[in-house]
C-alpha positions as CSV (number, residue, x, y, z in Angstrom):
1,X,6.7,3.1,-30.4
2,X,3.0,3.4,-29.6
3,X,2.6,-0.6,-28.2
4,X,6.0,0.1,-26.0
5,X,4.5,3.8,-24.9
6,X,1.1,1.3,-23.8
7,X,3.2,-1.1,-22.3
8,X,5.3,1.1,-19.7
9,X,2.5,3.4,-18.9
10,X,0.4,0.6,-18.3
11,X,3.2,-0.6,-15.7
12,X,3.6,2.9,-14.3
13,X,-0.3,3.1,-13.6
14,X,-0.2,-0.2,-12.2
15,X,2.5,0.7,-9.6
16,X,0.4,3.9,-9.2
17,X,-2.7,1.6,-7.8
18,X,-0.9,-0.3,-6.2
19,X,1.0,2.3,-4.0
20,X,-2.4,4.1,-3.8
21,X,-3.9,1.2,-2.6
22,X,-1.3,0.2,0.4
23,X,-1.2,4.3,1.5
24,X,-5.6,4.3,2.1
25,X,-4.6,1.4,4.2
26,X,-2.3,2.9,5.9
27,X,-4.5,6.0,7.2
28,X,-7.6,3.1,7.7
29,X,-8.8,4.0,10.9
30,X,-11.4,2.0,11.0
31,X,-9.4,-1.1,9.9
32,X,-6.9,-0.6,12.3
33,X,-9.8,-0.8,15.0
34,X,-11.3,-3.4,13.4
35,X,-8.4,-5.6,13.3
36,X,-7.7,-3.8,17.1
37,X,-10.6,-6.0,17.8
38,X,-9.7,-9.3,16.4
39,X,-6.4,-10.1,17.7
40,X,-6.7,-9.7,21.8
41,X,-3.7,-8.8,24.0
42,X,-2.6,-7.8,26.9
43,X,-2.7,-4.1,26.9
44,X,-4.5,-2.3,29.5
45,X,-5.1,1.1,27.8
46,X,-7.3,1.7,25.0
47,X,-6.1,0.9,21.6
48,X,-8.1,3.2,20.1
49,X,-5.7,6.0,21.1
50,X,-2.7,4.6,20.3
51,X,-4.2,4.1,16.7
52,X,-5.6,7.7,15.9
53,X,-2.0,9.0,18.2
54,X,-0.5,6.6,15.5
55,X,-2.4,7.9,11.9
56,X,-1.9,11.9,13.3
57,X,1.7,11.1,13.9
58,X,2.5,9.5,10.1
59,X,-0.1,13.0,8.7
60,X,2.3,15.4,10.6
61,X,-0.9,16.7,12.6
62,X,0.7,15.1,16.2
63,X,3.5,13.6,18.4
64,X,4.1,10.1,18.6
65,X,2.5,8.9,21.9
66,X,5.4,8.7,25.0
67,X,4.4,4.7,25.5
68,X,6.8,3.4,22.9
69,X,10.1,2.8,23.6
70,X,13.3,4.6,22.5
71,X,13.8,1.9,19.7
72,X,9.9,1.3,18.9
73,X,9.5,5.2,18.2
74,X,13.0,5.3,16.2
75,X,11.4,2.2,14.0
76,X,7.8,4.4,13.8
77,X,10.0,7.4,12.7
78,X,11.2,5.0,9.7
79,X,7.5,4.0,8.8
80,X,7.0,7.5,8.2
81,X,9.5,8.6,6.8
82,X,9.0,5.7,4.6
83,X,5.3,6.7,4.2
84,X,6.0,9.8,3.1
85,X,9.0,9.0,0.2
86,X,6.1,6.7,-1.1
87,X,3.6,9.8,-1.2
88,X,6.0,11.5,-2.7
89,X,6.8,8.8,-5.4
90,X,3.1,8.6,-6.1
91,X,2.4,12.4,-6.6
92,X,5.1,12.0,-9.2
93,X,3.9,9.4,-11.0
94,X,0.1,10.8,-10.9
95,X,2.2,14.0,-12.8
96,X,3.8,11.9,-15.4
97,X,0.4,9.7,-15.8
98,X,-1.4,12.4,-16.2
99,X,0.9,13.9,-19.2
100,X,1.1,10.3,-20.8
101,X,-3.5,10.8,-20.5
102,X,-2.9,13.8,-22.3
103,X,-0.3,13.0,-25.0
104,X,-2.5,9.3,-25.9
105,X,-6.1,11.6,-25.7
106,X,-5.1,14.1,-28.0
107,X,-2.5,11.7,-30.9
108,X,-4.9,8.5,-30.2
109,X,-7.4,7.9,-27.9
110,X,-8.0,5.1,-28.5
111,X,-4.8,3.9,-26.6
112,X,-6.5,4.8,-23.6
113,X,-8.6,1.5,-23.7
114,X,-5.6,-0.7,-24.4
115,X,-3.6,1.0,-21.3
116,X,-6.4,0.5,-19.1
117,X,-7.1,-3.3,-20.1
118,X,-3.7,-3.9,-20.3
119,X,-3.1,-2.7,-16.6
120,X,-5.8,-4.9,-14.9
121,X,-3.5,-8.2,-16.9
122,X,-0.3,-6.5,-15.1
123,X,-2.7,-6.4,-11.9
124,X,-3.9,-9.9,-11.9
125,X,-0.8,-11.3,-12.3
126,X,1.1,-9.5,-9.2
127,X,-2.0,-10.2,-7.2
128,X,-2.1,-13.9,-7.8
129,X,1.6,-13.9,-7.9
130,X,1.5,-11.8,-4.2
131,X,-1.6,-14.5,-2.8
132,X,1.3,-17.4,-4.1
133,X,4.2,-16.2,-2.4
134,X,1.8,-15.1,0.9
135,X,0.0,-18.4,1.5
136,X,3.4,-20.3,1.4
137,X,5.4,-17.8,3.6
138,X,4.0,-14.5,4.5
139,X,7.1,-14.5,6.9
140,X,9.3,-14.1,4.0
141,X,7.2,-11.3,2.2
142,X,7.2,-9.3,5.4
143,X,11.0,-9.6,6.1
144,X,12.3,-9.2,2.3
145,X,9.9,-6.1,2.7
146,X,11.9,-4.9,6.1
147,X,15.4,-5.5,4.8
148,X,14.6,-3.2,1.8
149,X,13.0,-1.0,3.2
150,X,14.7,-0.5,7.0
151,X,18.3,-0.9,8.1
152,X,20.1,-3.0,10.9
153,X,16.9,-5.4,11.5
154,X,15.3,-2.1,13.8
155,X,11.8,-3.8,12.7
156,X,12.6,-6.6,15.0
157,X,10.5,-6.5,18.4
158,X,10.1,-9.0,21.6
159,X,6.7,-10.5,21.8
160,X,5.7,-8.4,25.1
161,X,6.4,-5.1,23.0
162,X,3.9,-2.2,22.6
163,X,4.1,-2.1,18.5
164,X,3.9,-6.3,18.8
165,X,0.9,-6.4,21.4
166,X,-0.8,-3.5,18.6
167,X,0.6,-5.3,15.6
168,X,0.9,-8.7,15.5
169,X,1.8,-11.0,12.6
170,X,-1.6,-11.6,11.8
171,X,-2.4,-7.4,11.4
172,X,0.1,-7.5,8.9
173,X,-1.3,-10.6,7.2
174,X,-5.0,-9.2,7.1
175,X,-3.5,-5.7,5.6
176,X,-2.2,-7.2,2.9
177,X,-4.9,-9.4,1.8
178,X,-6.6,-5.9,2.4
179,X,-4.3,-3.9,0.0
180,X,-4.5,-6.5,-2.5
181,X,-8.7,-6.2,-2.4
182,X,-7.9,-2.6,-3.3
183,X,-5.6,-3.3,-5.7
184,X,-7.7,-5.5,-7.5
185,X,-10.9,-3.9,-7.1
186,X,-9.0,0.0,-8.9
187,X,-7.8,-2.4,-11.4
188,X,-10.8,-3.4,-12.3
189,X,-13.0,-0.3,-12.4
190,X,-10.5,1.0,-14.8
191,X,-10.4,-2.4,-16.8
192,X,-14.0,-1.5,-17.3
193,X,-13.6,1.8,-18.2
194,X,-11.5,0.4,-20.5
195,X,-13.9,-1.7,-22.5
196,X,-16.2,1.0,-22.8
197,X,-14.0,3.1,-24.5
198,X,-12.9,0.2,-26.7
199,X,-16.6,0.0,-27.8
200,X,-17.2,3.4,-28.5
């Protein structure tokens, strides 16, 4: 009972780091500008405010920006929407984590280690599995990730569009290697943690 309680919470937390790791990114101002700076285009205002417009707009804390168009802003209003289900989703399973801490900690603690080290293996292997399926066709990644996500193919843009010219292929592409980074480097921290406590 124990080894399959270490097995799915493991699982859990690594969905938990992962989601974590994807939602930092997603309010990463700074990587938004950085990658703003990368990848010219063609726009003639400053893609500085469309960023921060964009990041208030997905925290609640402003109104999209009147530049999209009708069908741009509809596909925004999905991403956060989408955004939020996910923060939703990862406040529950930081709740039912944190009980599973509580219930190994106080019948054996000594779980805790084996969860943790157990969580980076899970890690590793969606990360190199991810880097795999990416460096042979990000394309398909990013539209199996659409068509789950988003209905009626309302993610699909002309090339002279405002959300293309501010996020090309290659933004998306850079964000994931990013997420990943994060992914990995949570993992690991706690995989260390991990083998401390197994020493103790």
């Amino acid at each position: 009972m124990n080894s399959k309680l270490v097995v799915v919470t493991s699982l859990l937390f690594t969905v938990f780091l992962f989601l974590f790791s994807g939602l930092l990114l997603a309010f990463d101002l700074d990587f938004y500008l950085l990658e703003g700076t990368i990848y010219p285009n063609s726009l003639h205002q400053n893609k500085t405010l469309f960023y921060s417009n964009l990041i208030s707009y997905f925290n609640n804390a402003a109104e999209l920006s009147s530049f999209y168009s009708f069908e741009e802003a509809g596909h925004l209003h999905d991403v956060k929407n989408l955004i939020h289900s996910f923060l939703l989703f990862l406040s529950f399973l930081f709740l039912v984590l944190m009980f599973l801490f509580c219930y190994f900690f106080s019948k054996k603690p000594e779980l805790l280690s084996s969860f943790f080290i157990l969580s980076f293996f899970i890690a590793t292997f969606i990360i190199f599995l991810f880097s795999f399926l990416s460096f042979f066709s990000f394309d398909l990644l990013f539209d199996k990730f659409h068509r789950l996500f988003f209905i009626h193919e309302s993610w699909i843009f002309s090339a002279d569009s405002l959300l293309i010219q501010l996020f090309p292929l290659e933004f998306f592409v850079d964000a994931f290697k990013r997420i990943l980074a994060y992914f990995f480097f949570f993992s690991f921290s706690f995989f260390s943690l991990g083998i401390l406590l197994k020493e103790k």
